[in-house]
VOBA-1610 file (N, C-alpha, C; in pm, whole numbers, padded with zeros to 5 digits, always signed):
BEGIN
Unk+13437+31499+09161Unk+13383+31485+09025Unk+13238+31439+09032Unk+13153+31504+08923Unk+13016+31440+08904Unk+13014+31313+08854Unk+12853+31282+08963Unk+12836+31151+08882Unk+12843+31143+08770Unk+12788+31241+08659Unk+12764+31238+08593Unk+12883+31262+08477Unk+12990+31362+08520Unk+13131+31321+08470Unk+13193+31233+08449Unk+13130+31158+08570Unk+13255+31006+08608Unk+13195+30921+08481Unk+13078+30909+08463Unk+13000+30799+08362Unk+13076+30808+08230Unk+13125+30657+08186Unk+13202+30630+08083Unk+13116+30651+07973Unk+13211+30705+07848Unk+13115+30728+07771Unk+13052+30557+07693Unk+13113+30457+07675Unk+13024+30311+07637Unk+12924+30317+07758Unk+12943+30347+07864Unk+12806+30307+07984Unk+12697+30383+07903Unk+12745+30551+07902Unk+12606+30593+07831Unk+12555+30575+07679Unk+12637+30478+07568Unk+12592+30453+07462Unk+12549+30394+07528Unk+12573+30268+07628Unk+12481+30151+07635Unk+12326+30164+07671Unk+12344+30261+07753Unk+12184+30323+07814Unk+12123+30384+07707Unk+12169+30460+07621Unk+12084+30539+07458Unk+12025+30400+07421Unk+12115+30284+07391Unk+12039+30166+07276Unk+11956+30093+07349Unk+11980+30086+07501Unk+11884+30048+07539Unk+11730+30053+07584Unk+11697+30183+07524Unk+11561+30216+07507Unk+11466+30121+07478Unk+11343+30175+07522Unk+11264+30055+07487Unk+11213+30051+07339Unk+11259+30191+07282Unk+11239+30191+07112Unk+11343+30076+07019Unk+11488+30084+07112Unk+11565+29981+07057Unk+11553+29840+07103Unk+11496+29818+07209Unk+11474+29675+07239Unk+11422+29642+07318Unk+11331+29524+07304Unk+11225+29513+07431Unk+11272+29409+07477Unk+11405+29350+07473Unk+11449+29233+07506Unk+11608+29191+07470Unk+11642+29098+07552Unk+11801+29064+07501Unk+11768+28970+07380Unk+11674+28942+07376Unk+11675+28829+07249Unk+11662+28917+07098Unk+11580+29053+07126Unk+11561+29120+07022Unk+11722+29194+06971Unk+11766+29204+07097Unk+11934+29264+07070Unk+12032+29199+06990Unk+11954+29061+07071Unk+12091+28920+06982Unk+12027+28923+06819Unk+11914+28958+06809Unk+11884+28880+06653Unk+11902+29037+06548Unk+11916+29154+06642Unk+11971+29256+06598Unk+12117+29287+06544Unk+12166+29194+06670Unk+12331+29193+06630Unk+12327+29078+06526Unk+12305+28998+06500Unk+12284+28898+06432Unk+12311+28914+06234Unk+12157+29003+06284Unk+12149+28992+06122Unk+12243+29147+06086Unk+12276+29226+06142Unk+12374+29301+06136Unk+12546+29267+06028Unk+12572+29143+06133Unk+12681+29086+06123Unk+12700+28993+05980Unk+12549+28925+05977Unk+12534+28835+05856Unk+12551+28949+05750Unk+12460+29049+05770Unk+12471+29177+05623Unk+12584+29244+05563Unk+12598+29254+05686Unk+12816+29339+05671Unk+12864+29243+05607Unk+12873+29113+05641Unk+12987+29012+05598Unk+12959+28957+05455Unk+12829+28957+05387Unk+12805+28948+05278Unk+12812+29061+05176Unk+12794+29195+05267Unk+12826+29327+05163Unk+12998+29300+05173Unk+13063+29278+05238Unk+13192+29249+05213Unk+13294+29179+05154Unk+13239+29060+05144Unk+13241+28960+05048Unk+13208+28978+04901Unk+13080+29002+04863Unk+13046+29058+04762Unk+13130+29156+04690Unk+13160+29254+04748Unk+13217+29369+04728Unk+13384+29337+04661Unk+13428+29194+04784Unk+13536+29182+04760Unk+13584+29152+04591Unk+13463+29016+04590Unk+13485+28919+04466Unk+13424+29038+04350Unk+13360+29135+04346Unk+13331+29161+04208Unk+13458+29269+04187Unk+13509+29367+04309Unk+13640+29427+04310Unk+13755+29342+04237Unk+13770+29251+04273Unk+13868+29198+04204Unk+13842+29071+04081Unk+13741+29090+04055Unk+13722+28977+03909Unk+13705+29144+03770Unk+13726+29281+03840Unk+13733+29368+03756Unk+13873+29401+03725Unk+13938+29348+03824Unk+14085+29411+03833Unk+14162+29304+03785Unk+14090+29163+03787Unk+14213+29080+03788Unk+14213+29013+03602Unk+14077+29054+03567Unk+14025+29036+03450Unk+14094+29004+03304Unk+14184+29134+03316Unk+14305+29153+03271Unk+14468+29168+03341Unk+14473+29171+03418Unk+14590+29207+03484Unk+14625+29388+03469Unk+14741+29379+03488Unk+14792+29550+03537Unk+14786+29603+03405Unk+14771+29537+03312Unk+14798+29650+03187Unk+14649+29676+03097Unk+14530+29633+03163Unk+14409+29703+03146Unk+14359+29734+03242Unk+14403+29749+03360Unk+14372+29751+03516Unk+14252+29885+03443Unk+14294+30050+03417Unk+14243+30146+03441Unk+14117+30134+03325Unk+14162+30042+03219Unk+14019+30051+03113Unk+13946+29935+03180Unk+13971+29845+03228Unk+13848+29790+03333Unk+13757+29842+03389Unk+13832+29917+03483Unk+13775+29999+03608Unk+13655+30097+03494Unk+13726+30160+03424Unk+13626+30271+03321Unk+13469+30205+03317Unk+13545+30121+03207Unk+13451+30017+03189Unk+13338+29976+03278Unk+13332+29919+03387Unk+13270+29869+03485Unk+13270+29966+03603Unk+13276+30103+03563Unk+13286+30248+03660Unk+13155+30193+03752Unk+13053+30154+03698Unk+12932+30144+03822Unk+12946+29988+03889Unk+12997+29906+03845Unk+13002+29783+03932Unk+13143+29840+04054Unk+13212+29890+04015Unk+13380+29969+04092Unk+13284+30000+04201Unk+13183+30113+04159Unk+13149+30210+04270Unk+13036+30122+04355Unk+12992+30045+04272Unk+12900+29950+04415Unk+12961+29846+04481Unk+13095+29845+04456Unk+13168+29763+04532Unk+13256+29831+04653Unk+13279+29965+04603Unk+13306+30028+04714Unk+13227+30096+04862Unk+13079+30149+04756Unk+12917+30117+04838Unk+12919+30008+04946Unk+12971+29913+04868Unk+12944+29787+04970Unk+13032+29773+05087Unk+13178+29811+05057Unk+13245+29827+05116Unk+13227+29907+05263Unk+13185+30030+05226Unk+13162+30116+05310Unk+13029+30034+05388Unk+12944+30054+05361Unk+12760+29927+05412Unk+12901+29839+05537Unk+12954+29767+05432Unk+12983+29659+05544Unk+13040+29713+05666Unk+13165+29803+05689Unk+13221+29892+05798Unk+13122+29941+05891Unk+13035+29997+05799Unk+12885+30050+05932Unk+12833+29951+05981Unk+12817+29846+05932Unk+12737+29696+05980Unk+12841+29636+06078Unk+12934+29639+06078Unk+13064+29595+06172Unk+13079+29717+06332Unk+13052+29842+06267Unk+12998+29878+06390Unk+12935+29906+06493Unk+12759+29857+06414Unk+12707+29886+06494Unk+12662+29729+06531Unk+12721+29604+06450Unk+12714+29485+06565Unk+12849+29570+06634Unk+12914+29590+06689Unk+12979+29571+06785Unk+12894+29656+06882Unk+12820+29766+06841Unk+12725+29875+06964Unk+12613+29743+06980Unk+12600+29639+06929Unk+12491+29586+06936Unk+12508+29494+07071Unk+12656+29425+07044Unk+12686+29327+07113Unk+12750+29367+07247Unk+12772+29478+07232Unk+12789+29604+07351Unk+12715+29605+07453Unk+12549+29668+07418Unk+12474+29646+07504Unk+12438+29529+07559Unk+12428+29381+07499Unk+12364+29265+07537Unk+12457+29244+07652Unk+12595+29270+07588Unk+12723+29220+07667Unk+12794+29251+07804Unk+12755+29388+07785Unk+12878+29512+07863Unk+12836+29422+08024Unk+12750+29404+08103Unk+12702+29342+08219Unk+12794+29221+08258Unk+12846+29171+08168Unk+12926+29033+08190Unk+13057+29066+08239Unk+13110+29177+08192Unk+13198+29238+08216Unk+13246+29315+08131Unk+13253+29442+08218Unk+13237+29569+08148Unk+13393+29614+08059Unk+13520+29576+08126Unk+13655+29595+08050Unk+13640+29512+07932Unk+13600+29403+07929Unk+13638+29281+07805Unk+13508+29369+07726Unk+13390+29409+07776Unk+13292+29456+07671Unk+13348+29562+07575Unk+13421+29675+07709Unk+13510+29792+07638Unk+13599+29756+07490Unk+13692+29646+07563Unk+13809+29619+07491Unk+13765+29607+07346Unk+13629+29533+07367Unk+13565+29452+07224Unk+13537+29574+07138Unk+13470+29649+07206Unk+13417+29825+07147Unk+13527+29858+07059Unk+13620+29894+07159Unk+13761+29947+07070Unk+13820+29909+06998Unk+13838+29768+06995Unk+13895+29725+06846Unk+13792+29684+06740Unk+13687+29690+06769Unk+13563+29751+06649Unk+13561+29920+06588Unk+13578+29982+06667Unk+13605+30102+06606Unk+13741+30162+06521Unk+13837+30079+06609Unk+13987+30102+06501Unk+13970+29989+06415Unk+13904+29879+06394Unk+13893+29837+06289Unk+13807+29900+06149Unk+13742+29921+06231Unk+13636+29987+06105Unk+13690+30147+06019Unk+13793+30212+06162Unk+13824+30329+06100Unk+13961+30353+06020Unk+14021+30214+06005Unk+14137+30053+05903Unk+14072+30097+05789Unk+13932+30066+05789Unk+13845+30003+05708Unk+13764+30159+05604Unk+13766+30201+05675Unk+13714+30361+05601Unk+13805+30412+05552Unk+13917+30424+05617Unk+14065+30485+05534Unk+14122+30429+05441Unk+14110+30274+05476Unk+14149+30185+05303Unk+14084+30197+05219Unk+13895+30196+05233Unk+13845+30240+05079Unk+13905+30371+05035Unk+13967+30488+05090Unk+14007+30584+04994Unk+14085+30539+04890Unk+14145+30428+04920Unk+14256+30346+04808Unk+14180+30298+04679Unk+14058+30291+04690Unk+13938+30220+04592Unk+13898+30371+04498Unk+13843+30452+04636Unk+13831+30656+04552Unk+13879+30685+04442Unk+14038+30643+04493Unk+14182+30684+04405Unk+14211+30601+04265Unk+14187+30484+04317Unk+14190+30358+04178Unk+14060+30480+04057Unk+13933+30451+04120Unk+13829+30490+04006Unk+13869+30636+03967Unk+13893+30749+04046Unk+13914+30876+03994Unk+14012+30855+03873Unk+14159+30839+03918Unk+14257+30800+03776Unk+14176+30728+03663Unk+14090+30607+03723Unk+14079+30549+03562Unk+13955+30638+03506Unk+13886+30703+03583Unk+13781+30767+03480Unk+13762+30955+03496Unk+13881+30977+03546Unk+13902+31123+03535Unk+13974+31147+03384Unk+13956+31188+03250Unk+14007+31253+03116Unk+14157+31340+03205Unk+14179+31436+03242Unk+14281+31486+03272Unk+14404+31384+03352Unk+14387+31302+03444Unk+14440+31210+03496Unk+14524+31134+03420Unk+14434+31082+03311Unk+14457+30959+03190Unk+14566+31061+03090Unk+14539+31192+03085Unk+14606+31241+02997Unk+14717+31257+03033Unk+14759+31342+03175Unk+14879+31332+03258Unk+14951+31223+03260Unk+14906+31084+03282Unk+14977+30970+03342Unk+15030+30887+03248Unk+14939+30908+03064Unk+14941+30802+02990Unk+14867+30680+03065Unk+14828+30585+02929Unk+14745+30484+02940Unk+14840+30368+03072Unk+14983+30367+03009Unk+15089+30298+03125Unk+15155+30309+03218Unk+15071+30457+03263Unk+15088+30485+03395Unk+14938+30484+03486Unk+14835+30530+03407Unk+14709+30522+03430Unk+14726+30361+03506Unk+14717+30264+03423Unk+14711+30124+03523Unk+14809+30087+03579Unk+14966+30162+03587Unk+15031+30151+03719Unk+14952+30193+03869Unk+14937+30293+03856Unk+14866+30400+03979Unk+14718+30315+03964Unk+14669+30302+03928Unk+14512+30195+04005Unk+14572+30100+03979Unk+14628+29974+03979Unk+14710+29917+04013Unk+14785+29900+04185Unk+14841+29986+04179Unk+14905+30010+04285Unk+14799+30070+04470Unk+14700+30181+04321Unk+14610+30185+04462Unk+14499+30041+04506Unk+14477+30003+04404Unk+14466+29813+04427Unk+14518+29748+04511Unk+14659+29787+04545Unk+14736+29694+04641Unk+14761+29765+04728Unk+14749+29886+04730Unk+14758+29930+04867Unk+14613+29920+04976Unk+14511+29895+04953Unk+14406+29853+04971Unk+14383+29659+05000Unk+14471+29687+04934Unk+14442+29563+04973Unk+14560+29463+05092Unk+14660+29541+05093Unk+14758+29603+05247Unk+14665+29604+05357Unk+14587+29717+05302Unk+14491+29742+05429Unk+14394+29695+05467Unk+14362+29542+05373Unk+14272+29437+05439Unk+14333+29332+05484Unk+14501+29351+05463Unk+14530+29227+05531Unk+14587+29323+05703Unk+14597+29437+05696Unk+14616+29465+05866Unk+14449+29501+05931Unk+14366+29508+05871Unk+14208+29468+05931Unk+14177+29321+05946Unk+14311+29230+05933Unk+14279+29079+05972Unk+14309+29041+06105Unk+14398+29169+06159Unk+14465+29124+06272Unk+14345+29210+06381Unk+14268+29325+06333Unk+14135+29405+06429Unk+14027+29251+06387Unk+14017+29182+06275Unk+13918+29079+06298Unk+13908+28990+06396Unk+14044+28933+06413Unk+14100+28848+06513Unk+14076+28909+06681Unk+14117+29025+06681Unk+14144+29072+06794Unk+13986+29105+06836Unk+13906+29167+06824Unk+13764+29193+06860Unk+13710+29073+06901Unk+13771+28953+06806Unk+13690+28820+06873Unk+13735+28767+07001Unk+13837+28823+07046Unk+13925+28791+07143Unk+13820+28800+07274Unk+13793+28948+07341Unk+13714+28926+07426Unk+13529+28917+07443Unk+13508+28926+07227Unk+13389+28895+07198Unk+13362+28712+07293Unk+13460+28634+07243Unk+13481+28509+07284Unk+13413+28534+07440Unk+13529+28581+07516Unk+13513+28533+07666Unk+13369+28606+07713Unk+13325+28692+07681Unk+13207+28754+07698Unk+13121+28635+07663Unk+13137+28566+07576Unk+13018+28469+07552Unk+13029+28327+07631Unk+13194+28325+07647Unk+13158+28142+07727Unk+13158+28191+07891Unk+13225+28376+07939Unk+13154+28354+08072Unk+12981+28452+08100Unk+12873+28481+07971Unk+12741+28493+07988Unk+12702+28347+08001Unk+12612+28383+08067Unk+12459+28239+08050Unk+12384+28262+07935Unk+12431+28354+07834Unk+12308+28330+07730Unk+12362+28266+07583Unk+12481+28221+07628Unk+12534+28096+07490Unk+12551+27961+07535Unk+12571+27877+07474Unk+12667+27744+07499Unk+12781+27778+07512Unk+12855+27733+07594Unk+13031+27752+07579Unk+13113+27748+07463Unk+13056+27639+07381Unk+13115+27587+07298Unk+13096+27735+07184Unk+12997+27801+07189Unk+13011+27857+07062Unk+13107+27971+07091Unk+13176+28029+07233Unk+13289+28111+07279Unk+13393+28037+07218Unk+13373+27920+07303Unk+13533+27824+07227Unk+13581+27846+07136Unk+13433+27838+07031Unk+13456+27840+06831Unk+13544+27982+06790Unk+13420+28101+06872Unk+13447+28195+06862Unk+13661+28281+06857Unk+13666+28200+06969Unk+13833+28241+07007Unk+13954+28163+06936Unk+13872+28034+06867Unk+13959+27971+06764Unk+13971+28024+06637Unk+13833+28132+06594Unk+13867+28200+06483Unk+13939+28292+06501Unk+13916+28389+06648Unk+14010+28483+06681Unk+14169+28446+06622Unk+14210+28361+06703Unk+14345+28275+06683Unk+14379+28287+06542Unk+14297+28224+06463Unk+14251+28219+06319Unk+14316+28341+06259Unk+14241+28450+06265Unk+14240+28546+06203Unk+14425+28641+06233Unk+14411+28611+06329Unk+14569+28663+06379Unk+14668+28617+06357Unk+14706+28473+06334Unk+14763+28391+06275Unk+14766+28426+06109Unk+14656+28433+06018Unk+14631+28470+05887Unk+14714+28629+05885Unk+14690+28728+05976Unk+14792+28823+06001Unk+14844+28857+05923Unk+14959+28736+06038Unk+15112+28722+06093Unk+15196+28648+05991Unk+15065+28545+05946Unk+15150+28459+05766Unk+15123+28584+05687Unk+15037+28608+05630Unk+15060+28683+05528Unk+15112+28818+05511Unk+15168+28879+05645Unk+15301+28976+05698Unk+15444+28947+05650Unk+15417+28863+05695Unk+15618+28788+05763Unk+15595+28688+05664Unk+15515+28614+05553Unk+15585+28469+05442Unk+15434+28510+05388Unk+15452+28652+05282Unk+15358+28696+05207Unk+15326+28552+05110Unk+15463+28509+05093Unk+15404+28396+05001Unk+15351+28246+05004Unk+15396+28220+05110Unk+15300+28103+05184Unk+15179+28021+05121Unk+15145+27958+05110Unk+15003+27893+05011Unk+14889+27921+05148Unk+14773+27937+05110Unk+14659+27957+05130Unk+14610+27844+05217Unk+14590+27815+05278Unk+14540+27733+05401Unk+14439+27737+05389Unk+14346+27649+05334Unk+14194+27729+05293Unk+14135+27601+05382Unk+14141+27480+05445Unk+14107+27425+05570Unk+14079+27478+05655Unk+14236+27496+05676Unk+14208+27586+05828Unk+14197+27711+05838Unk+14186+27802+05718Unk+14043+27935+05740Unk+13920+27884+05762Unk+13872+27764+05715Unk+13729+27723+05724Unk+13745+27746+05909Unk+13831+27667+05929Unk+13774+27586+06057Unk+13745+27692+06156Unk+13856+27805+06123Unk+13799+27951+06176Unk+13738+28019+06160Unk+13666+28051+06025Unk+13530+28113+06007Unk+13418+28065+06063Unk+13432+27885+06067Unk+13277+27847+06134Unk+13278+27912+06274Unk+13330+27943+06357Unk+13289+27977+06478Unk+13186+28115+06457Unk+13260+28197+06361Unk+13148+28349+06321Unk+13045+28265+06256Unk+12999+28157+06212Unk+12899+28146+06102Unk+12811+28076+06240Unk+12890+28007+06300Unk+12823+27955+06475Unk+12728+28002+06514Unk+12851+28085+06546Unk+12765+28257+06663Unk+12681+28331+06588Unk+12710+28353+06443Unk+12614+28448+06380Unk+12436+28368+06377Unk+12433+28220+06375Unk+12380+28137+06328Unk+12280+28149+06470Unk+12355+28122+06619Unk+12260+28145+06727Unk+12204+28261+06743Unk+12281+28366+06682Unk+12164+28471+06703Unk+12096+28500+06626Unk+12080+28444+06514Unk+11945+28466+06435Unk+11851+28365+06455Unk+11893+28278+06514Unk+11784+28120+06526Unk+11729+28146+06648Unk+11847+28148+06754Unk+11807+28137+06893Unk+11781+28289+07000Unk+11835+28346+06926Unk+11865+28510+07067Unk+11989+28454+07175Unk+11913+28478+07230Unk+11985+28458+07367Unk+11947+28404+07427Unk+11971+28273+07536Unk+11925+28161+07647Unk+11932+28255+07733Unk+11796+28276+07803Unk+11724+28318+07927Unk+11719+28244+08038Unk+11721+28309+08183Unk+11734+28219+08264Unk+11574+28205+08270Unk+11556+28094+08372Unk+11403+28092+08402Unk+11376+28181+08481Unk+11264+28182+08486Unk+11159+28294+08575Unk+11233+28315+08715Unk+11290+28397+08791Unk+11322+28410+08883Unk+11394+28367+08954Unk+11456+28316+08831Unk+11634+28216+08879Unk+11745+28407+08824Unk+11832+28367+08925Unk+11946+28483+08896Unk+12082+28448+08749Unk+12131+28569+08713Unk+12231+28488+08611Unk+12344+28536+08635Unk+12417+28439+08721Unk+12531+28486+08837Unk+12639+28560+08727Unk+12609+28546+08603Unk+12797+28559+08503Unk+12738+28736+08453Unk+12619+28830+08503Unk+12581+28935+08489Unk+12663+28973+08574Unk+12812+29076+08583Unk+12834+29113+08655Unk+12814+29307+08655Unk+12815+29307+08745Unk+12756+29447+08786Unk+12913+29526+08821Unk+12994+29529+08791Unk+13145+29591+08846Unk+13239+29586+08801Unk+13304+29617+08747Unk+13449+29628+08668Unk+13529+29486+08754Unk+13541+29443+08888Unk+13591+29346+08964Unk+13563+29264+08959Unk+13406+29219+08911Unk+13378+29080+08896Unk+13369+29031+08747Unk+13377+28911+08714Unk+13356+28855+08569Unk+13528+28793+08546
//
C-alpha cells in the first residue's frame, strides 16, 4: 500500500488546517478553538431559551398560533441552532490539530464523537422544520384542525427535544478524551483536564438521569460544578493559548506514534 493510501484521513485534515494561512502558532489555534466554542455555546443557549419561552408561553393548546406568531424569532432560533452544530465542529477540527501530537487515538476518538454529535444535532433540528411548517403552512392547519395543528408541533417539540437529551451523552463523551489530551499535553494546567473530565462525568450522568428517572428534580449545583470545567478550558484559551515550552527545551507529552502518550 501507498504511503499515501495508508495516511489517515484526520492526519490529512490535520495538515490542510495547519497551513500557515490557518495558523502561525499553537496559541493562535487555542484562541481559535476558543472563541469557536464560546460562540456555539451561546448560539445554543440562546436559541434554546427563546425556542421554548415561544412554546411554553401558552402550553400545547396555542403551541401552533405561537409558533405563527413569532414565525421569525422560531426560525432564528433554529438559525442558531444550526450556527451552534458548525461551531461544535469545527472546535473539535480546531482542537484536533493543536491536539492530535499528544496522542493521536484519544485525538481521533475526540473527532468522532464530535461529528456523531453534531450529526444528533442536525437531524434533531428537522424536528424544529416540522414544528414551524405545520404551524405556518394554510393547508397543514386546514388538514389537522387548530387541535391537531398544536398536537403535531407539540409533539415535534418533544421529539427534539429527545434529541437533546441523547446529544448529552456525545457532550459528555467528547470531553472524555478532550480531558486526557489536555492533563497529558504541556500546554494546560492539569487541573483544567481534571475539570474538564468531571464535566464529562457530568454530562453522562445528566444522560442516564434523565433516560432511566425522566422525572427526577434538576440538580442545578451539580450541573454548575460540571459546566465550570468547559467555562475553565474555554476561559484558558481565550486568555492564555497555550503554555509553550521555553526556547529549546523539548515537550516530552508531544507524542509522535500511535504507542506513545
Amino acid at each position: 500500500m501507498s504511503r499515501a493510501a495508508a495516511t489517515p484521513i484526520l492526519e490529512a485534515m490535520s495538515e490542510a488546517l495547519s497551513t500557515k494561512a490557518f495558523m502561525t502558532s499553537p496559541k493562535v489555534v487555542a484562541r481559535v478553538a476558543g472563541s469557536l466554542y464560546l460562540f456555539g455555546s451561546v448560539c445554543f443557549v440562546v436559541a434554546m431559551l427563546v425556542r421554548s419561552s415561544i412554546l411554553n408561553e401558552s402550553g400545547t393548546a396555542g403551541a401552533a398560533d405561537n409558533v405563527r406568531s413569532s414565525a421569525f424569532l422560531f426560525r432564528a432560533s433554529l438559525a442558531g441552532d444550526l450556527v451552534s452544530w458548525t461551531c461544535f465542529l469545527l472546535t473539535g477540527m480546531a482542537l484536533y490539530v493543536l491536539l492530535n501530537k499528544v496522542h493521536r487515538m484519544a485525538a481521533a476518538a475526540m473527532m468522532v464523537f464530535v461529528v456523531v454529535g453534531t450529526a444528533v444535532g442536525y437531524v434533531n433540528d428537522v424536528n424544529q422544520y416540522v414544528a414551524l411548517t405545520i404551524a405556518t403552512s394554510a393547508p397543514y392547519a386546514k388538514a389537522f384542525g387548530a387541535e391537531g395543528s398544536n398536537a403535531l408541533v407539540m409533539l415535534a417539540a418533544q421529539t427534539q427535544h429527545g434529541g437533546l437529551l441523547i446529544n448529552e451523552m456525545f457532550f459528555g463523551l467528547w470531553l472524555l478524551p478532550l480531558s486526557y489530551l489536555v492533563i497529558k499535553s504541556t500546554y494546560f494546567p492539569r487541573l483544567v483536564g481534571f475539570l474538564l473530565s468531571v464535566a464529562a462525568v457530568d454530562w453522562i450522568a445528566q444522560f442516564f438521569a434523565d433516560l432511566l428517572v425522566p422525572g427526577l428534580p434538576y440538580l442545578f449545583a451539580v450541573e454548575q460544578i460540571g459546566g465550570a470545567g468547559e467555562f475553565v478550558f474555554v476561559g484558558w484559551l481565550l486568555i492564555f493559548g497555550v503554555r509553550l515550552p521555553a526556547a529549546g527545551a523539548s515537550a516530552p507529552a508531544m507524542a509522535t506514534s500511535l504507542g506513545r502518550g
